[in-house]
N, CA, C and O atoms as a Tripos MOL2 file, in Angstrom:
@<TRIPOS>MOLECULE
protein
  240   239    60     0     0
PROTEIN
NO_CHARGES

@<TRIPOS>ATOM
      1 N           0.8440   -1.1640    0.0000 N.3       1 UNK1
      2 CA          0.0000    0.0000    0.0000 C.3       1 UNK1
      3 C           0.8940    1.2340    0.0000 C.2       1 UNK1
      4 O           1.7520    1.3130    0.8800 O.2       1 UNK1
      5 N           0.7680    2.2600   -0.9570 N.am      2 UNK2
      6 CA          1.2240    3.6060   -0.8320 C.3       2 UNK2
      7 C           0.3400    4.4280   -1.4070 C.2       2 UNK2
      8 O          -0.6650    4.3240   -2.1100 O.2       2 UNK2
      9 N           1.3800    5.7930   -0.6210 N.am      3 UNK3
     10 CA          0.6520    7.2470   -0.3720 C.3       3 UNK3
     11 C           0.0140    7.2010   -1.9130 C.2       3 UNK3
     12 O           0.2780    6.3340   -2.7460 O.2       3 UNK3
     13 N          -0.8990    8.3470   -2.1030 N.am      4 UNK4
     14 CA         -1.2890    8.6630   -3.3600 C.3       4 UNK4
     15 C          -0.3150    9.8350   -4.2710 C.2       4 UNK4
     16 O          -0.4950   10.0100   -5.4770 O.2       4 UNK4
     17 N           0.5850   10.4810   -3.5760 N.am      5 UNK5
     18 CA          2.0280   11.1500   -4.3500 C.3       5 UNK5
     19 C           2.4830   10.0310   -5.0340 C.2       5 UNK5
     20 O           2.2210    9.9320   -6.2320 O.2       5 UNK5
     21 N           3.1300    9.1640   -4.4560 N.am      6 UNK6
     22 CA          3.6220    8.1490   -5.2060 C.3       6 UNK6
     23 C           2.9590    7.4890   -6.7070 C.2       6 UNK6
     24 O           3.6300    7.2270   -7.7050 O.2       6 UNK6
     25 N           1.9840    7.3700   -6.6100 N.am      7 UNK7
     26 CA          0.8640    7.3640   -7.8810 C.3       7 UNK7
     27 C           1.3600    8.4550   -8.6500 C.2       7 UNK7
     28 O           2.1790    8.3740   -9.5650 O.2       7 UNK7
     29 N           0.6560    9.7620   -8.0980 N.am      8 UNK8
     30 CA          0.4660   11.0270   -9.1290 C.3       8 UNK8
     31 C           1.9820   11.4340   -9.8980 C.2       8 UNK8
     32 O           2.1500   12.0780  -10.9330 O.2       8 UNK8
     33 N           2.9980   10.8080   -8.9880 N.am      9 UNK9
     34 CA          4.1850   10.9540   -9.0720 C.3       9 UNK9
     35 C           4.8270   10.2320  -10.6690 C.2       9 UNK9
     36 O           5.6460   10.5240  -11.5400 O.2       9 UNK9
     37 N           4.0920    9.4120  -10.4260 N.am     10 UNK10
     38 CA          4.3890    8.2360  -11.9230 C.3      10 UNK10
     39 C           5.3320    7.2850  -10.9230 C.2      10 UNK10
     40 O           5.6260    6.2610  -11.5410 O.2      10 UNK10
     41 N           5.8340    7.2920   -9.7390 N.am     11 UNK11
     42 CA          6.6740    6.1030   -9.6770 C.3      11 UNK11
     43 C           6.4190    4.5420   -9.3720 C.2      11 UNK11
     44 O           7.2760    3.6780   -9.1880 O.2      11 UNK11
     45 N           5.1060    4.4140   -9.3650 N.am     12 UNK12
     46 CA          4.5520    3.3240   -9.2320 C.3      12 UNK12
     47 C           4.4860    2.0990  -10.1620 C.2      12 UNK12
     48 O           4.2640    0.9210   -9.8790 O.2      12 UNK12
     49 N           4.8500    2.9520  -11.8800 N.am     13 UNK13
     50 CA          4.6730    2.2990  -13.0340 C.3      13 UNK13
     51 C           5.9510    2.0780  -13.5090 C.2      13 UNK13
     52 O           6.4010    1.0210  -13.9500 O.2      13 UNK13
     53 N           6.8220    3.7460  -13.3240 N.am     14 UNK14
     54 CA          8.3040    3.9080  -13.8240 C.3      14 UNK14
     55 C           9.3460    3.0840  -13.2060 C.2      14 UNK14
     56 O          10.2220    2.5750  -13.9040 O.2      14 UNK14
     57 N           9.2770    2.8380  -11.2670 N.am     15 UNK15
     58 CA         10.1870    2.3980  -10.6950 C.3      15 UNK15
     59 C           9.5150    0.7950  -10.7560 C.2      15 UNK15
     60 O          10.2810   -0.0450  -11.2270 O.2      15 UNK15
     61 N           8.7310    0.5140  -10.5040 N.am     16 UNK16
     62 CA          8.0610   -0.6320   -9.8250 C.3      16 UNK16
     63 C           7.4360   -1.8600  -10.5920 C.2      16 UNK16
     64 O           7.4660   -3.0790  -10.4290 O.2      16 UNK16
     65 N           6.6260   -0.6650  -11.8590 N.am     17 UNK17
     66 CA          6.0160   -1.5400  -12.9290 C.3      17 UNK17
     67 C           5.1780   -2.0260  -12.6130 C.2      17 UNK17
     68 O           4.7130   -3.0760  -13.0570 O.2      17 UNK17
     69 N           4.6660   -1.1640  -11.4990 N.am     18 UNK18
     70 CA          3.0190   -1.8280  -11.3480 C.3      18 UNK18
     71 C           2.3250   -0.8750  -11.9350 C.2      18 UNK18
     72 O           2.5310    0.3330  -11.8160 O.2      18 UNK18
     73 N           1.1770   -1.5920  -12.8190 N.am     19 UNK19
     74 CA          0.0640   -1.4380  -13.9130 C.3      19 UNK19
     75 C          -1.6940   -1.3640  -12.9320 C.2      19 UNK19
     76 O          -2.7130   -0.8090  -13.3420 O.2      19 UNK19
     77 N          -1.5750   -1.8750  -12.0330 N.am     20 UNK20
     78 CA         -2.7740   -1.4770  -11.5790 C.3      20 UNK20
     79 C          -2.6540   -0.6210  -10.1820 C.2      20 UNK20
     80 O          -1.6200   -0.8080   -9.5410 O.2      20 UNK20
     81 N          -3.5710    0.2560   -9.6800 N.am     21 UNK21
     82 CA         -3.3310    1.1880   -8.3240 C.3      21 UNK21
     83 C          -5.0730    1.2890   -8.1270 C.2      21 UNK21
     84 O          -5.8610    1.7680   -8.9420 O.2      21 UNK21
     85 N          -5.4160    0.6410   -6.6980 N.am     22 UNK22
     86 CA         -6.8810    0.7300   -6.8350 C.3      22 UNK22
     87 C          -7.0250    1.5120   -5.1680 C.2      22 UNK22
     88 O          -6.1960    1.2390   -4.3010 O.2      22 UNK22
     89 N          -7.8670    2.2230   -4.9740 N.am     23 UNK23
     90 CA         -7.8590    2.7990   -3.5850 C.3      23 UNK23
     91 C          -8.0350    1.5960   -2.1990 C.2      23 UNK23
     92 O          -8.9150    0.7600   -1.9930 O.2      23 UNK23
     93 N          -6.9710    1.8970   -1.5280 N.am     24 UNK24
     94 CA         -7.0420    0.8000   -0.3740 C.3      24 UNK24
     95 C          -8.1480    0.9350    0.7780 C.2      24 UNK24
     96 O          -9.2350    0.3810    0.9440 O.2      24 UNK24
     97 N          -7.3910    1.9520    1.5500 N.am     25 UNK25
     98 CA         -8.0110    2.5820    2.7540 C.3      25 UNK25
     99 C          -7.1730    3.8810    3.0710 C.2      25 UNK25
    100 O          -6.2290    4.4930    2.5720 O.2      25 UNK25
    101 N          -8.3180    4.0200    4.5610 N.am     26 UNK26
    102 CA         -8.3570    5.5750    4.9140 C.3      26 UNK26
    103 C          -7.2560    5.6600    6.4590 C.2      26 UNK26
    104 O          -7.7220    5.0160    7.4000 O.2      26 UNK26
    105 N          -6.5310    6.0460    6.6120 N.am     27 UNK27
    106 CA         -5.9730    6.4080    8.0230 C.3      27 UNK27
    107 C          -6.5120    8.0290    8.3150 C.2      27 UNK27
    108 O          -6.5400    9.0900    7.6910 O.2      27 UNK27
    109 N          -6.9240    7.5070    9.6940 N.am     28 UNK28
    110 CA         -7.2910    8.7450   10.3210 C.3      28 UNK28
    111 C          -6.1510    8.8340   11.5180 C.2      28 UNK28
    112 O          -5.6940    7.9830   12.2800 O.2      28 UNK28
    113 N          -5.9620    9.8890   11.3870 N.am     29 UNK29
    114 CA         -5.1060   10.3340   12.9300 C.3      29 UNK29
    115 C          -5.8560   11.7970   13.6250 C.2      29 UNK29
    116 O          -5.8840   12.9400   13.1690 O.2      29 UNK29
    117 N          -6.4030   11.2670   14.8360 N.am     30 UNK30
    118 CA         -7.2090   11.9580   15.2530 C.3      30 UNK30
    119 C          -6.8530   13.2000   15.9550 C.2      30 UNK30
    120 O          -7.4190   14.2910   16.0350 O.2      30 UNK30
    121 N          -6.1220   12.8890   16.2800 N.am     31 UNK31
    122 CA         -5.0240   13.8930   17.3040 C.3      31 UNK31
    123 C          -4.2930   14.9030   16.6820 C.2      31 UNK31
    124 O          -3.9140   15.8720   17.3410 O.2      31 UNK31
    125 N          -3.9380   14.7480   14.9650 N.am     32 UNK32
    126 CA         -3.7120   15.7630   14.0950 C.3      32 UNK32
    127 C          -4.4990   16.2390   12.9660 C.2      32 UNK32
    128 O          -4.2010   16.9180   11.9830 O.2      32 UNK32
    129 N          -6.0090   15.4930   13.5240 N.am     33 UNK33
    130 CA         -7.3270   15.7860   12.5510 C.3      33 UNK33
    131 C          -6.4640   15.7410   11.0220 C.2      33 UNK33
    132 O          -6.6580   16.5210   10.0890 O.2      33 UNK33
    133 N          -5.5490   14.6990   11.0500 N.am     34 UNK34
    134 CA         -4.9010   14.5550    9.6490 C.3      34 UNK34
    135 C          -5.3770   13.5290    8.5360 C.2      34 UNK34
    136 O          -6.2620   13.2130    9.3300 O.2      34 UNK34
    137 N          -5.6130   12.7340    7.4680 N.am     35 UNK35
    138 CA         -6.6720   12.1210    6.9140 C.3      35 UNK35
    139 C          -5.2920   11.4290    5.8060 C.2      35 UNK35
    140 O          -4.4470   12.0950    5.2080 O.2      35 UNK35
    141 N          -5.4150   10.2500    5.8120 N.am     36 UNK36
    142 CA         -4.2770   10.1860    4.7390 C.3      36 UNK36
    143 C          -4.6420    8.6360    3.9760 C.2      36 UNK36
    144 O          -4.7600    7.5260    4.4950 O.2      36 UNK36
    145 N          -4.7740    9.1100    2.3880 N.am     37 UNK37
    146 CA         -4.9760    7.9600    2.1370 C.3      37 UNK37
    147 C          -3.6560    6.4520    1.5500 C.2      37 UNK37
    148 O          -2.4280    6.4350    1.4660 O.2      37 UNK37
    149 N          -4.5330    5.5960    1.3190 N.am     38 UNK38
    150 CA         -3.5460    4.4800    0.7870 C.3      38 UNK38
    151 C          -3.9710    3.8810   -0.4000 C.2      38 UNK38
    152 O          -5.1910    3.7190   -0.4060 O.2      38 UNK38
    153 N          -3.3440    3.4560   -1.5100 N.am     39 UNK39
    154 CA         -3.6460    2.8920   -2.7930 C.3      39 UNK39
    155 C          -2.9890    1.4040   -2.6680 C.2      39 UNK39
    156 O          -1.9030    1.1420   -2.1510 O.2      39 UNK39
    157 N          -3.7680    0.6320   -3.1740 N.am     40 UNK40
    158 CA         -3.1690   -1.1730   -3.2900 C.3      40 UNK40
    159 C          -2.4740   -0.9310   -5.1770 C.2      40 UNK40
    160 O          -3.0500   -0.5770   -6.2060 O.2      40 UNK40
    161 N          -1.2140   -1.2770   -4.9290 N.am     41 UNK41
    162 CA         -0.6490   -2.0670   -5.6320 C.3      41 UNK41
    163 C          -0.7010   -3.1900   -6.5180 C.2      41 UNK41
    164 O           0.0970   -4.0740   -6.2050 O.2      41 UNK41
    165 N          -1.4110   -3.4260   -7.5480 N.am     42 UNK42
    166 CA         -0.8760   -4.8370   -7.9910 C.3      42 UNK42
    167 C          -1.0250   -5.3000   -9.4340 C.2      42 UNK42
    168 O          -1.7970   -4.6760  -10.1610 O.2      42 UNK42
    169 N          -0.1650   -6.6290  -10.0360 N.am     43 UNK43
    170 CA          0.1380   -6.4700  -11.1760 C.3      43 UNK43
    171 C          -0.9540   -8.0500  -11.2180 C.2      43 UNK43
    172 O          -1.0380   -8.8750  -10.3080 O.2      43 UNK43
    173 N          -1.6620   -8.0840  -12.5340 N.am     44 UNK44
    174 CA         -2.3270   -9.1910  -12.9840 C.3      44 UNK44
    175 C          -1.6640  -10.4340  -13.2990 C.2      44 UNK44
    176 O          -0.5080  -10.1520  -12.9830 O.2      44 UNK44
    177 N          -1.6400  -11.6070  -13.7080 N.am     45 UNK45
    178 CA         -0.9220  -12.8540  -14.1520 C.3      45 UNK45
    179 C          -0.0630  -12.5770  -15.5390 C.2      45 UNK45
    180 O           1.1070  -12.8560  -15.8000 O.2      45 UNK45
    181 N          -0.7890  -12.1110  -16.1040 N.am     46 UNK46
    182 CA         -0.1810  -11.3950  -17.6440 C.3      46 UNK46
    183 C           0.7270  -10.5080  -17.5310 C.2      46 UNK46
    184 O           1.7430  -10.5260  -18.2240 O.2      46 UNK46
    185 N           0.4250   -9.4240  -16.4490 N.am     47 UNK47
    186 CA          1.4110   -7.9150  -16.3980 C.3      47 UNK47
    187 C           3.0210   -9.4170  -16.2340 C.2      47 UNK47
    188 O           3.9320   -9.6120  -17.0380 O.2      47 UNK47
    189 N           2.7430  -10.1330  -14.9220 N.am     48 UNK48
    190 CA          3.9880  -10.5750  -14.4360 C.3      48 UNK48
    191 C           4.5510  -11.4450  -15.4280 C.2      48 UNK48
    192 O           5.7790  -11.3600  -15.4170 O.2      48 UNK48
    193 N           4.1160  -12.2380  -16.2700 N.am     49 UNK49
    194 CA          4.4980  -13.2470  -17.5390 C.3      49 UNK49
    195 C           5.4790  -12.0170  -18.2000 C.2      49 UNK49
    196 O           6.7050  -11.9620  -18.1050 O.2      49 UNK49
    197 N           4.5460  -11.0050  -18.9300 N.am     50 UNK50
    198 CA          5.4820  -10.2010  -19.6350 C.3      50 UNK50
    199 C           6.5360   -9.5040  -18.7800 C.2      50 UNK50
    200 O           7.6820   -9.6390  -19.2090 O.2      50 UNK50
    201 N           6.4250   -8.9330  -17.8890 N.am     51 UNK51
    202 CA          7.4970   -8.4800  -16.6280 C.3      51 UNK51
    203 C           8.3710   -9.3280  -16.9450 C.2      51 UNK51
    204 O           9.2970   -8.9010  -17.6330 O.2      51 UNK51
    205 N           8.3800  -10.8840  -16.5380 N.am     52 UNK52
    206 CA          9.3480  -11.7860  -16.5010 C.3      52 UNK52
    207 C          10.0330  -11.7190  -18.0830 C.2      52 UNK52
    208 O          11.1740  -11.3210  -18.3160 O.2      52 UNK52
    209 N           9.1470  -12.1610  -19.0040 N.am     53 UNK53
    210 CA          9.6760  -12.3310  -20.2840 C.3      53 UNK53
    211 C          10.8020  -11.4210  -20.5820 C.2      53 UNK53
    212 O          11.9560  -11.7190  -20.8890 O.2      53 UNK53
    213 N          10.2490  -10.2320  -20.4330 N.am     54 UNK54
    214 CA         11.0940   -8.6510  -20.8850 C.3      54 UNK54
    215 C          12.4440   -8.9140  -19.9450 C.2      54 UNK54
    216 O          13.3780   -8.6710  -20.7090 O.2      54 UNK54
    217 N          12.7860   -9.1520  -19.1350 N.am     55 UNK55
    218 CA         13.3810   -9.4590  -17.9800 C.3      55 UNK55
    219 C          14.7670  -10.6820  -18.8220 C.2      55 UNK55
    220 O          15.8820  -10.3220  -19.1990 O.2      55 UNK55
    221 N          14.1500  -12.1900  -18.9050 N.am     56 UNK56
    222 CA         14.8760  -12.9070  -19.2090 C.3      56 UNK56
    223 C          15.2720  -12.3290  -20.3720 C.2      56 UNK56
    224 O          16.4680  -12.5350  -20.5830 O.2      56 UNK56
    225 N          14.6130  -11.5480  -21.3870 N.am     57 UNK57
    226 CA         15.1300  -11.3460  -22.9580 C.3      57 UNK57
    227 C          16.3530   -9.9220  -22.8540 C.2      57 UNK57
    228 O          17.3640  -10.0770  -23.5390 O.2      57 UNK57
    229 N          16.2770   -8.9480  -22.2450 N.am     58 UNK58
    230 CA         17.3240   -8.2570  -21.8240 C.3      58 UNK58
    231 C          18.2630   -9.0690  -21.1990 C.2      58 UNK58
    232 O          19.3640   -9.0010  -21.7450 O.2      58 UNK58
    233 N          18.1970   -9.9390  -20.0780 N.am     59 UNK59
    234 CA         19.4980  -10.4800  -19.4430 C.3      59 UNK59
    235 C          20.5060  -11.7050  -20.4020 C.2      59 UNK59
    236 O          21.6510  -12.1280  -20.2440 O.2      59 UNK59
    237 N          19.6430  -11.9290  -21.2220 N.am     60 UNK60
    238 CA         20.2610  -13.1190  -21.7520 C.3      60 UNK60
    239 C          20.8040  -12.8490  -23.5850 C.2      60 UNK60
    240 O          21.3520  -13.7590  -24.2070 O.2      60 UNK60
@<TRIPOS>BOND
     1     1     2 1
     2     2     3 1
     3     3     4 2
     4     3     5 am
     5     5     6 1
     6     6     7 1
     7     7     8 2
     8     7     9 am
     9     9    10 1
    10    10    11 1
    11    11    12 2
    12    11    13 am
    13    13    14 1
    14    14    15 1
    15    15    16 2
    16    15    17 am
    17    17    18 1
    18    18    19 1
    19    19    20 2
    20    19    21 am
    21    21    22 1
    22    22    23 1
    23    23    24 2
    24    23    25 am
    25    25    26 1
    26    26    27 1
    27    27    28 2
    28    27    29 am
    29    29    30 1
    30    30    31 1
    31    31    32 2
    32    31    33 am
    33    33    34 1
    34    34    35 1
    35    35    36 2
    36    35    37 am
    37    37    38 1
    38    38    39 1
    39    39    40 2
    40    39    41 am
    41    41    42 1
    42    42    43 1
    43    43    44 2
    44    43    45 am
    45    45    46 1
    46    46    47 1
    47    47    48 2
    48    47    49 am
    49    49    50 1
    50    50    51 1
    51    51    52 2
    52    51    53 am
    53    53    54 1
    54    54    55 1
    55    55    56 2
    56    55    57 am
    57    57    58 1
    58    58    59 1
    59    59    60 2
    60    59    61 am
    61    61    62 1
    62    62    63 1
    63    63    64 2
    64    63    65 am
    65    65    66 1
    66    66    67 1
    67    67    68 2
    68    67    69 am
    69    69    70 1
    70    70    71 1
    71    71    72 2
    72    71    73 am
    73    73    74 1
    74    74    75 1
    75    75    76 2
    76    75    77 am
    77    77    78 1
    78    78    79 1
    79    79    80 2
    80    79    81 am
    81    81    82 1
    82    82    83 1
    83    83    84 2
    84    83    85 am
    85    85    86 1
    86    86    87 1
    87    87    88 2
    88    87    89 am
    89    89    90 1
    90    90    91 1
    91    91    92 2
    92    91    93 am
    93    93    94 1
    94    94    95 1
    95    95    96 2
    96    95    97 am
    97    97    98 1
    98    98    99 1
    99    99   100 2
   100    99   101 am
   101   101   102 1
   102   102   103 1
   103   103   104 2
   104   103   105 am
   105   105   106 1
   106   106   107 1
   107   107   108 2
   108   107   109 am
   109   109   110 1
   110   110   111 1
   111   111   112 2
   112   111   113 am
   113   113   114 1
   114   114   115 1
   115   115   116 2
   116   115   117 am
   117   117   118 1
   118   118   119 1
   119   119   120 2
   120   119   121 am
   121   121   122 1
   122   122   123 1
   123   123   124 2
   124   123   125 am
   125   125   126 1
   126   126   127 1
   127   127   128 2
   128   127   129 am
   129   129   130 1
   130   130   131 1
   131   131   132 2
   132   131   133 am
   133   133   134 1
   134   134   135 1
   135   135   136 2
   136   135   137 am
   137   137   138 1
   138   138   139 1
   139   139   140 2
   140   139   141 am
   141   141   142 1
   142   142   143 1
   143   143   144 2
   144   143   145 am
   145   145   146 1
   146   146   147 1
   147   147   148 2
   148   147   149 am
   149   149   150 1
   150   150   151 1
   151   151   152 2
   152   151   153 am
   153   153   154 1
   154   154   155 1
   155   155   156 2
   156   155   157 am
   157   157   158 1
   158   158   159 1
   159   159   160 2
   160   159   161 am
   161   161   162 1
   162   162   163 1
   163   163   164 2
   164   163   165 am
   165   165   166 1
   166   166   167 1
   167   167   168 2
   168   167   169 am
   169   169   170 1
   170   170   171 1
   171   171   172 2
   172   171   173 am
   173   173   174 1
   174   174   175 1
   175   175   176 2
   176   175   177 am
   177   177   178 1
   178   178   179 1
   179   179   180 2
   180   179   181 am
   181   181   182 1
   182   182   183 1
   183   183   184 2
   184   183   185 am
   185   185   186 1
   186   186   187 1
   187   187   188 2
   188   187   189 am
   189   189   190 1
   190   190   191 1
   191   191   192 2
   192   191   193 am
   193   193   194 1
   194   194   195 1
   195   195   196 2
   196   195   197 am
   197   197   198 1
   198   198   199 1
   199   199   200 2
   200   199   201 am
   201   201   202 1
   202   202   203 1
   203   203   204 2
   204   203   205 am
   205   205   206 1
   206   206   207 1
   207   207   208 2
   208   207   209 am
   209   209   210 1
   210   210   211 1
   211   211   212 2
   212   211   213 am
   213   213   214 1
   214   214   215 1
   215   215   216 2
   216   215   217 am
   217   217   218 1
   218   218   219 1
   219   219   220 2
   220   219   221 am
   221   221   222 1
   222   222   223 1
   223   223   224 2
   224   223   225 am
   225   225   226 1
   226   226   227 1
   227   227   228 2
   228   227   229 am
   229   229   230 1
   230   230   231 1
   231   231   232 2
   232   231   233 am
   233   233   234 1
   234   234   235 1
   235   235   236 2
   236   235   237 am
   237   237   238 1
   238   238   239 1
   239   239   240 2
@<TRIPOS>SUBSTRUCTURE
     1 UNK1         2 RESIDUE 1 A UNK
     2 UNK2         6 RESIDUE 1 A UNK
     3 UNK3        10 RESIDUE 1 A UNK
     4 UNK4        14 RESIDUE 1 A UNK
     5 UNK5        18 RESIDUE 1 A UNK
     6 UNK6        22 RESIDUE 1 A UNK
     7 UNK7        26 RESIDUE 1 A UNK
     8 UNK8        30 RESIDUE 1 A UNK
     9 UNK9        34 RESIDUE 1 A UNK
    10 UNK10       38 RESIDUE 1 A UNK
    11 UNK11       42 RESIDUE 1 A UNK
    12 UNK12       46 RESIDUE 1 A UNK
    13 UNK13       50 RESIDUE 1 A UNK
    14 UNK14       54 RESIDUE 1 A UNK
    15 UNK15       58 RESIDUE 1 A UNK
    16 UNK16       62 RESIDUE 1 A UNK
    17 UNK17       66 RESIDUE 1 A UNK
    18 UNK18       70 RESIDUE 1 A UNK
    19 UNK19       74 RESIDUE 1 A UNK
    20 UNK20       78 RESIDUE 1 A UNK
    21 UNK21       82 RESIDUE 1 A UNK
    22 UNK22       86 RESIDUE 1 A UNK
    23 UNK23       90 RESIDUE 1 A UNK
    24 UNK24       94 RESIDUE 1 A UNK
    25 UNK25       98 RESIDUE 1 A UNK
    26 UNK26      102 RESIDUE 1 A UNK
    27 UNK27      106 RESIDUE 1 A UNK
    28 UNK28      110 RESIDUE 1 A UNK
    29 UNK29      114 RESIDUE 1 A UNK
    30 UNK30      118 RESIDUE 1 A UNK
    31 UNK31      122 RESIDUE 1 A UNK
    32 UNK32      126 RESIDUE 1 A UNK
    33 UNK33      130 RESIDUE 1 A UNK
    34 UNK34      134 RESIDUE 1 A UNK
    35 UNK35      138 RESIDUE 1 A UNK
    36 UNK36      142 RESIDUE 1 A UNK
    37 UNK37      146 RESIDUE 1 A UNK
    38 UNK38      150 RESIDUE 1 A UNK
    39 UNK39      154 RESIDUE 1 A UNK
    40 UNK40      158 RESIDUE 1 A UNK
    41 UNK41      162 RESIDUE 1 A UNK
    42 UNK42      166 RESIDUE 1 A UNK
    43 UNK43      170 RESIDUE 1 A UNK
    44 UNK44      174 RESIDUE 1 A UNK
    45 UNK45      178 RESIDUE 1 A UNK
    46 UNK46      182 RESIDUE 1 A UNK
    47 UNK47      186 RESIDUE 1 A UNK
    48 UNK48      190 RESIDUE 1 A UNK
    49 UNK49      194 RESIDUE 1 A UNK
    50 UNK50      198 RESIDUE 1 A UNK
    51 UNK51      202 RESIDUE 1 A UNK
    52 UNK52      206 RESIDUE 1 A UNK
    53 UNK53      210 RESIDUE 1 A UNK
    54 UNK54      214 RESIDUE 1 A UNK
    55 UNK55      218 RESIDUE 1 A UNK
    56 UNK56      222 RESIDUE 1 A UNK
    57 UNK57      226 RESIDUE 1 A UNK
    58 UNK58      230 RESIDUE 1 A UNK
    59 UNK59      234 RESIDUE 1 A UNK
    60 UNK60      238 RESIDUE 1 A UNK
């Protein structure tokens, strides 16, 4: 799970290569009436096949 900068940021796709970002949950911190959200992460069966593929075909 990460912040939503990280998203808007592009580094989720650029560093990480994750293809999907769906809203997680909410943290509340009450004590700094502060509100912060979280996004889930994750790549489908296909994203990771090609991930891998692209992967072995550069290294080899």
């Amino acid at each position: 799970m990460v912040r939503p900068d990280f998203i808007e940021k592009g580094m989720a796709l650029r560093t990480y290569r994750y293809y999907h970002m769906d809203f997680g949950a909410t943290l509340w911190c009450a004590e700094k009436g502060e509100r912060i959200d979280f996004w889930v992460l994750h790549n489908s069966r296909a994203d990771l096949m090609r991930e891998m593929t692209l992967w072995m075909n550069a290294s080899g």
